[in-house]
C-alpha positions as semicolon CSV with decimal commas, in nm:
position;residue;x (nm);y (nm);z (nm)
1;X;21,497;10,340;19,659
2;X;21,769;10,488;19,944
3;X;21,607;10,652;20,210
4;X;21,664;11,033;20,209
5;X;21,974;11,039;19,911
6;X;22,175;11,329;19,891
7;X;22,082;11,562;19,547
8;X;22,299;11,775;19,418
9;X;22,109;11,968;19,096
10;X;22,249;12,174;18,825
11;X;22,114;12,331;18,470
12;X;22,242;12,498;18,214
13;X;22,002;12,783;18,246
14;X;22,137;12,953;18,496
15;X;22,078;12,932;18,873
16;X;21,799;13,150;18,850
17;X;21,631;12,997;18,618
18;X;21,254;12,866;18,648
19;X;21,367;12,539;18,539
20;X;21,558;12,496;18,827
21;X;21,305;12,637;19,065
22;X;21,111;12,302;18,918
23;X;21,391;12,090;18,953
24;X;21,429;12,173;19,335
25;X;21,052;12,141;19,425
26;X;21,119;11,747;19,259
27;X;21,415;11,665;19,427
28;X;21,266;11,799;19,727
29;X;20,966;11,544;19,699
30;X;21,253;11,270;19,713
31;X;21,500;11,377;19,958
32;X;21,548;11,688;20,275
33;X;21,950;11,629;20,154
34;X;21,899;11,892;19,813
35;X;22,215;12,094;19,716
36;X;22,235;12,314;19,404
37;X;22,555;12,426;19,195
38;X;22,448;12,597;18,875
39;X;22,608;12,831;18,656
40;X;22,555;13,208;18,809
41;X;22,459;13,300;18,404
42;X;22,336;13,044;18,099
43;X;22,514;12,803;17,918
44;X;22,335;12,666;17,734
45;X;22,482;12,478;17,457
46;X;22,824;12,470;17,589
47;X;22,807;12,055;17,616
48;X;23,059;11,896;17,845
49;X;23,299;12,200;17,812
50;X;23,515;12,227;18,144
51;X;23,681;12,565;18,237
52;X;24,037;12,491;18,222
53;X;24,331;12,723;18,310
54;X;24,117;13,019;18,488
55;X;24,016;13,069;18,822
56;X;23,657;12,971;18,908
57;X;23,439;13,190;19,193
58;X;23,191;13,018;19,397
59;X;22,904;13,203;19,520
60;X;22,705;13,108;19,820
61;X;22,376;13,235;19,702
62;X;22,175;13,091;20,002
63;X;22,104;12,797;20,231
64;X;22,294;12,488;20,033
65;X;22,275;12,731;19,684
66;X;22,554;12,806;19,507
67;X;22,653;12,951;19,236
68;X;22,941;12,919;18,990
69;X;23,109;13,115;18,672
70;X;23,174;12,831;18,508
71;X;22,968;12,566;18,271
72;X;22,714;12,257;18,412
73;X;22,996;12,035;18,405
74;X;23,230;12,251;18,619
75;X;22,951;12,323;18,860
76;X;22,927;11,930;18,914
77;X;23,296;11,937;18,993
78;X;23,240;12,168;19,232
79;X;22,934;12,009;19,360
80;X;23,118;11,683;19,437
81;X;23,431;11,731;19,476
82;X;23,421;12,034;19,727
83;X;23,119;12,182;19,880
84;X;22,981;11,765;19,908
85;X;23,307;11,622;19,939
86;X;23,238;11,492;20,306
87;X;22,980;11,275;20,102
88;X;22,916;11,281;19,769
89;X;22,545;11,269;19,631
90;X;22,378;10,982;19,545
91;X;22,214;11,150;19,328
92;X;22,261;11,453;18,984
93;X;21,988;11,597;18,838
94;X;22,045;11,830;18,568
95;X;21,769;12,055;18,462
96;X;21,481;12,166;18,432
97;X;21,582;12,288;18,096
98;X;21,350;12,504;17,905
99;X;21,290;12,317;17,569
100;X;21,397;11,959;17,438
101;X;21,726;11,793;17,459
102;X;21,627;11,515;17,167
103;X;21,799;11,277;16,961
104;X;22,177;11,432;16,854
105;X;22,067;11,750;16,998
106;X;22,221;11,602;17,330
107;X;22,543;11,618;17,224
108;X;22,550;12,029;17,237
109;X;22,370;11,999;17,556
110;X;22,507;12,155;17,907
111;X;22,197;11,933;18,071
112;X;22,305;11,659;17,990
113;X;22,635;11,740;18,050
114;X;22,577;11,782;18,400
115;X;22,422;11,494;18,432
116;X;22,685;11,264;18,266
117;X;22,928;11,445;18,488
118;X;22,718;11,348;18,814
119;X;22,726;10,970;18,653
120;X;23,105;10,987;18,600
121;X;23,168;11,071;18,994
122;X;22,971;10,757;19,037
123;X;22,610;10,930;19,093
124;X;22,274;10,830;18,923
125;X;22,292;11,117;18,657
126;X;21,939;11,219;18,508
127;X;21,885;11,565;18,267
128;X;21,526;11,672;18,223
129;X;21,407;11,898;17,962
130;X;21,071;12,016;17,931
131;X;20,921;12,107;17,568
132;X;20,740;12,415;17,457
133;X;20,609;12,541;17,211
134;X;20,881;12,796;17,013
135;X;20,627;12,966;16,803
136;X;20,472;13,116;17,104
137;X;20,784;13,310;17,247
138;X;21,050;13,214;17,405
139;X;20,921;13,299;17,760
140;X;20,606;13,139;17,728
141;X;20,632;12,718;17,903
142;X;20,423;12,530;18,088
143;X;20,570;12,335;18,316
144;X;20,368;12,136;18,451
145;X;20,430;11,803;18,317
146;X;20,756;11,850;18,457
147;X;20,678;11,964;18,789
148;X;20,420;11,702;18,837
149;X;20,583;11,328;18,697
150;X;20,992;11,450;18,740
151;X;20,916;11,264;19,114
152;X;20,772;10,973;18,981
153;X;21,041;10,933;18,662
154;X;21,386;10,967;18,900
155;X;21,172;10,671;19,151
156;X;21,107;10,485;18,820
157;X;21,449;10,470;18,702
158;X;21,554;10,392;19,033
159;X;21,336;10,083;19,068
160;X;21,527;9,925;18,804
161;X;21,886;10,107;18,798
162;X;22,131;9,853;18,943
163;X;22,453;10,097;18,917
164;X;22,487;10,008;18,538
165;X;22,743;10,235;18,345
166;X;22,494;10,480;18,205
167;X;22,340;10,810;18,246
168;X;21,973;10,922;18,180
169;X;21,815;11,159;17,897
170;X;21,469;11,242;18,023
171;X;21,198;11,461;17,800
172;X;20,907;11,554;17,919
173;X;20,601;11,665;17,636
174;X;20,395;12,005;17,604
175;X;20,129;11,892;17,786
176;X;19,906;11,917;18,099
177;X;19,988;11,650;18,383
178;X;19,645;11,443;18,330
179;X;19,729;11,462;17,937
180;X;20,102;11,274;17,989
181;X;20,025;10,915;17,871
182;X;20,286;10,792;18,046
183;X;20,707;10,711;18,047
184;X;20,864;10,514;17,770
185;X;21,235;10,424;17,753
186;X;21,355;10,487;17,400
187;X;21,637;10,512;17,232
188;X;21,725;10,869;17,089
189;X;21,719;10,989;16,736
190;X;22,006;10,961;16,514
191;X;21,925;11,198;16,273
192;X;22,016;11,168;15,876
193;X;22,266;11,471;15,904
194;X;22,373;11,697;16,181
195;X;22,036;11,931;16,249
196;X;22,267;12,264;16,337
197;X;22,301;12,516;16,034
198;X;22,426;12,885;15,983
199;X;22,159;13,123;15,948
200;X;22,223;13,468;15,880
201;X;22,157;13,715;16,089
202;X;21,998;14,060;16,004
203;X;22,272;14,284;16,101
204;X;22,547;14,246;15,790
205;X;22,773;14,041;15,842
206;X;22,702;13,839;16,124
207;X;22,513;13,503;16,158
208;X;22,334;13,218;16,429
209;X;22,388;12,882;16,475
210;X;22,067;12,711;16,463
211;X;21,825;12,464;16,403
212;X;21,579;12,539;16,110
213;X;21,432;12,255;16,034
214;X;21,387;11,880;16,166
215;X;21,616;11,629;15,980
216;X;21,392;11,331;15,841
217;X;21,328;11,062;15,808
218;X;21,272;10,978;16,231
219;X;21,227;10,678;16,382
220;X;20,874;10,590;16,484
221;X;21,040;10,426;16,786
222;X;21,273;10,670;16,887
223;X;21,233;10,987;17,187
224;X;21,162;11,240;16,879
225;X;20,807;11,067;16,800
226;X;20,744;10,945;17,106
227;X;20,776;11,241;17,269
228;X;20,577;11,483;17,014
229;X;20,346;11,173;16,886
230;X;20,213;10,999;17,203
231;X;20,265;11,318;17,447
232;X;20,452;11,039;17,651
233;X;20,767;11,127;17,867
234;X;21,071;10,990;17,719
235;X;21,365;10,815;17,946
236;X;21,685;10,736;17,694
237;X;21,937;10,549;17,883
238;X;22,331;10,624;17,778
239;X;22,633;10,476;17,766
240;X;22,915;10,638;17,993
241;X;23,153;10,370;17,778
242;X;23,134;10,479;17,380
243;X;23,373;10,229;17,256
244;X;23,269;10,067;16,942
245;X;23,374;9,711;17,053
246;X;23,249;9,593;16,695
247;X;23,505;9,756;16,513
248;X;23,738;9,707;16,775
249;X;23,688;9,311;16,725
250;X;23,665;9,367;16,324
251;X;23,981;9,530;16,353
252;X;24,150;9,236;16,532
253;X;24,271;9,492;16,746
254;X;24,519;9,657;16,517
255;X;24,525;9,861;16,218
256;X;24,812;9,823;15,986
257;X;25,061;10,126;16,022
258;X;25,123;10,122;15,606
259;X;24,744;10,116;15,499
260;X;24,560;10,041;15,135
261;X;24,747;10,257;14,836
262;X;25,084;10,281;15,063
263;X;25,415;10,141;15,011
């Protein structure tokens, strides 16, 4: 591991989020070089979204804080590319988010987001998330897991990361630290259908987006059971590169311009 790498952190909370408050006591444990750029309200859910064609305001909110009107993935922008840009960070962590970034869920996901921004610039990009329990508030998380192993996970990965062309997915269970039984890299769940439904509100006329219910069947080997089955925190490894060579090969490269039914 590099002595003393430069952090930049983000969420999609908001910068005054606990989460974050989490994230900078970890990076903190790894590095004096810790620089945050979060959103100054929450996005969550707004995925890789950029802010394109309006003006952005950064807001120095204290020593090496700042915050930004603008989504995780503009805030890691900013990050790099001008308040670090006499050296970039070695390091993006994206998080602490409050709840579980799992399986497709990812792909709505500002945390991971920022993180797959940070890996894009060339940085080790890791999200955390840290699950609670939804049926008792929304206010109501424990985060200790988090606070105690998010150290140990980002030296883990780090151990073994050789600069591959990937960003990580890390989940960490609703549990107490000594109750964690320990970090298993998994692959995420691909769910039968897409788990995000309309639900109607109870003001006429108007309705959510949500998740109601858990698409089955899931993997017994994927972060969704891991994570809620053996209380162990789950590391998923993505690719930065989502080509599907397979087809590309099947295809021979080409597809013919008057297809099947065409004349």
């Amino acid at each position: 591991m590099k002595v003393n790498p430069r952090i930049l952190l983000t969420n999609d909370d908001g910068v005054d989020a606990p989460g974050l408050a989490v994230l900078v006591d970890i990076a903190r444990e790894l590095s004096n070089d810790v620089w945050v750029v979060a959103p100054a309200a929450n996005q969550s859910g707004t995925g890789h979204r950029m802010t394109f064609g309006y003006e952005i305001e950064i807001e120095e909110r204290g020593d090496r804080v700042y915050a930004i009107d603008g989504t995780p993935a503009d805030c890691v922008v900013a990050g790099i590319t001008h308040v670090l840009k006499d050296r970039r960070p070695d390091i993006v962590l994206s998080g602490v988010a409050r709840g579980l970034n799992l399986g497709d869920i990812m792909h709505c996901s500002g945390t991971a987001a920022g993180a797959r921004e940070g890996a894009l610039h060339g940085a080790l990009g890791i999200a955390f998330s840290q699950a609670m329990d939804y049926d008792h508030g929304r206010d109501e998380i424990d985060w200790g897991a988090a606070a105690a192993h998010g150290a140990a996970v980002v030296r883990s990965i780090m151990e073994i990361f050789e600069g591959e062309d990937v960003y990580f997915n890390v989940n960490f269970p609703i549990a107490t630290p000594d109750e964690v039984s320990g970090i298993r890299v998994v692959p995420h769940q691909r769910f039968a259908h897409s788990p995000f439904e309309l639900y109607e509100s109870r003001n006429p006329g108007k309705h959510f987006v949500t998740i109601l219910s858990t698409p089955k069947p899931l993997d017994a080997d994927a972060d969704f059971h891991i994570l809620h089955e053996d209380n162990a925190i789950t590391v998923t490894p993505l690719m930065l590169q989502q080509t599907d060579f397979d087809f590309v090969r099947r295809s021979g490269g080409s597809l013919p311009l008057n297809g099947p039914g065409r004349t």
